[in-house]
C-alpha positions in Angstrom: -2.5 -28.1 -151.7 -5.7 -30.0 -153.4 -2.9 -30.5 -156.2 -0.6 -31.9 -153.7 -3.0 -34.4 -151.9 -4.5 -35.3 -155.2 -1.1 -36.7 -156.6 -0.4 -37.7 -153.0 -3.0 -39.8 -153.3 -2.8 -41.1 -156.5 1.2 -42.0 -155.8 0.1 -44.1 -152.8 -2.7 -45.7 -154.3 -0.9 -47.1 -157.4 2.6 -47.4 -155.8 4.0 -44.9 -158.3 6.6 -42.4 -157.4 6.2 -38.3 -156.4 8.4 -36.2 -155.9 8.3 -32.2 -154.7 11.1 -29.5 -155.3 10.9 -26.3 -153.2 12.4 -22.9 -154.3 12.7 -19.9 -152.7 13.8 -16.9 -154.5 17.1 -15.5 -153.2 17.2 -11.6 -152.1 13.5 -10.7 -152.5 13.4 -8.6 -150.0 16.5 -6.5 -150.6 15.1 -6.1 -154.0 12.0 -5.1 -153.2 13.4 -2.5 -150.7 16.8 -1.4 -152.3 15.1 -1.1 -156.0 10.8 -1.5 -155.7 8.5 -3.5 -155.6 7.6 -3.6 -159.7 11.2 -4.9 -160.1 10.3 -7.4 -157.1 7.1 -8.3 -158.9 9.1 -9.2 -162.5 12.1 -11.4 -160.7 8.7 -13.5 -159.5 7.7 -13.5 -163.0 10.5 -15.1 -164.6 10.9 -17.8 -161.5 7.4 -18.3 -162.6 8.1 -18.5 -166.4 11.1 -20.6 -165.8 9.3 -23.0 -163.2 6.4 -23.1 -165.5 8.6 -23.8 -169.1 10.9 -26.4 -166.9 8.4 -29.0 -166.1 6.4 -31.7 -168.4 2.4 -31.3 -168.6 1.8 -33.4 -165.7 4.0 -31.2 -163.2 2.4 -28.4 -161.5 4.0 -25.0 -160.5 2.7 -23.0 -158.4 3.5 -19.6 -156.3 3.4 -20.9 -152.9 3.4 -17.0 -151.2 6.1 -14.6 -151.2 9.5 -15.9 -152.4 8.1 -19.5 -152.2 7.1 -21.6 -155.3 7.2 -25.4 -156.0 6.8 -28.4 -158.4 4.9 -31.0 -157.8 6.4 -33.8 -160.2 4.2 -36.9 -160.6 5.9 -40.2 -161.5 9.6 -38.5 -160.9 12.6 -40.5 -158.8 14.6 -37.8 -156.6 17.2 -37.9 -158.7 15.1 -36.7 -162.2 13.8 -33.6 -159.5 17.3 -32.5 -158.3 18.1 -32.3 -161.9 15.1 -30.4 -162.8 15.9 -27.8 -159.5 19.3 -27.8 -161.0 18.1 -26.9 -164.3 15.8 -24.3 -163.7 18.7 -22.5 -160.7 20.8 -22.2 -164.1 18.6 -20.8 -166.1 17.2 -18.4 -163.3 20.6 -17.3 -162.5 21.5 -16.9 -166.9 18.5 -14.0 -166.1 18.9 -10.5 -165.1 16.8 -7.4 -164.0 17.6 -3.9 -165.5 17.5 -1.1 -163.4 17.8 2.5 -164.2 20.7 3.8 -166.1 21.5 0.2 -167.0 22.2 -1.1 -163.7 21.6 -5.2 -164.0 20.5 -7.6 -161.2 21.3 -11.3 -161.1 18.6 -13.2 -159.6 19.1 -16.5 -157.8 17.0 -18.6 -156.4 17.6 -22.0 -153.1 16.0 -25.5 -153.7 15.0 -28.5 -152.0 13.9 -31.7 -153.4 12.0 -34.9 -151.8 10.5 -37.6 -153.0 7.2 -39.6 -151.5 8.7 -42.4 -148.9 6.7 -44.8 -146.8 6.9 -42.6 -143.9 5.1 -39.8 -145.1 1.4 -40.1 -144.2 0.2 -36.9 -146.2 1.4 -34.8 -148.5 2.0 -32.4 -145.8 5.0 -34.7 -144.5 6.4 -34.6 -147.9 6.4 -31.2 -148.3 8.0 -30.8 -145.0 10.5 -32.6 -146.1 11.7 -30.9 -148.9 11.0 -27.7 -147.6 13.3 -28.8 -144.6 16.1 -29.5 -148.1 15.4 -26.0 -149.2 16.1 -24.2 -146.3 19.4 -26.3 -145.4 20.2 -25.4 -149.1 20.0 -21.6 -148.3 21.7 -21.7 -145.1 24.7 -23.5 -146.8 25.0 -21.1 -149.0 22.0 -20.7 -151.8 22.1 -20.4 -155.5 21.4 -24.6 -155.1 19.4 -27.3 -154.5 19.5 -29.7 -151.4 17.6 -32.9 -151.5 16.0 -34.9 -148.6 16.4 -38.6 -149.1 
């Protein structure tokens, strides 16, 4: 959040574009209960790994709670963020979980992008936006990224 504001901020002051994707890790849940918690715990590792390899020094990913992470993306245009979402869905979904006795997991995750508009008056309203992308993008049918113009 003090990230968020910060570039927020920063965006508004010197008329430079921002831009925030929103994931949310597909099936945590039925993981957690059908095979544990530790396997749980590693599918939110590599969204971490892959969120944290995908973006340029001046991004920030973070663990929002839960299944929820996000990029902020100084001085990115909606369309560079979709592409990174898009980028890093790939390479989440190229990963896979073992199990016992050899049993692999795909793991997806659900993304929504938005960019800083005059409208929003906080950061808060951007990231509503985009999280309002991300949750359109799993109710059509996850695994993708939704933006919100």
């Amino acid at each position: 959040n003090e990230a968020g504001l910060r570039e927020f901020n920063r965006s508004r002051r010197y008329g430079r574009s921002l831009s925030l994707v929103a994931f949310d890790l597909d099936n945590l849940k039925r993981i957690n209960d059908e095979y544990g918690h530790p396997l749980g715990d590693e599918a939110i590792r590599r969204v971490g790994a892959i969120l944290a390899q995908a973006g340029r020094s001046a991004d920030l990913a973070a663990r929002l709670g839960g299944d929820e992470f996000a990029i902020i993306l100084p001085e990115t245009e909606l369309s560079e963020a979709s592409a990174l979402a898009t980028r890093c869905i790939a390479a989440l979904a190229a990963e896979a979980l073992r199990y016992d006795e050899g049993l692999v997991i795909k793991l997806g995750m659900s993304a929504g992008a938005a960019s800083l508009s005059p409208e929003d008056l906080s950061f808060d309203a951007l990231y509503a936006r985009a999280d309002r992308a991300l949750y359109h993008a799993k109710n059509s049918g996850k695994g993708k990224v939704d933006i919100e113009p």
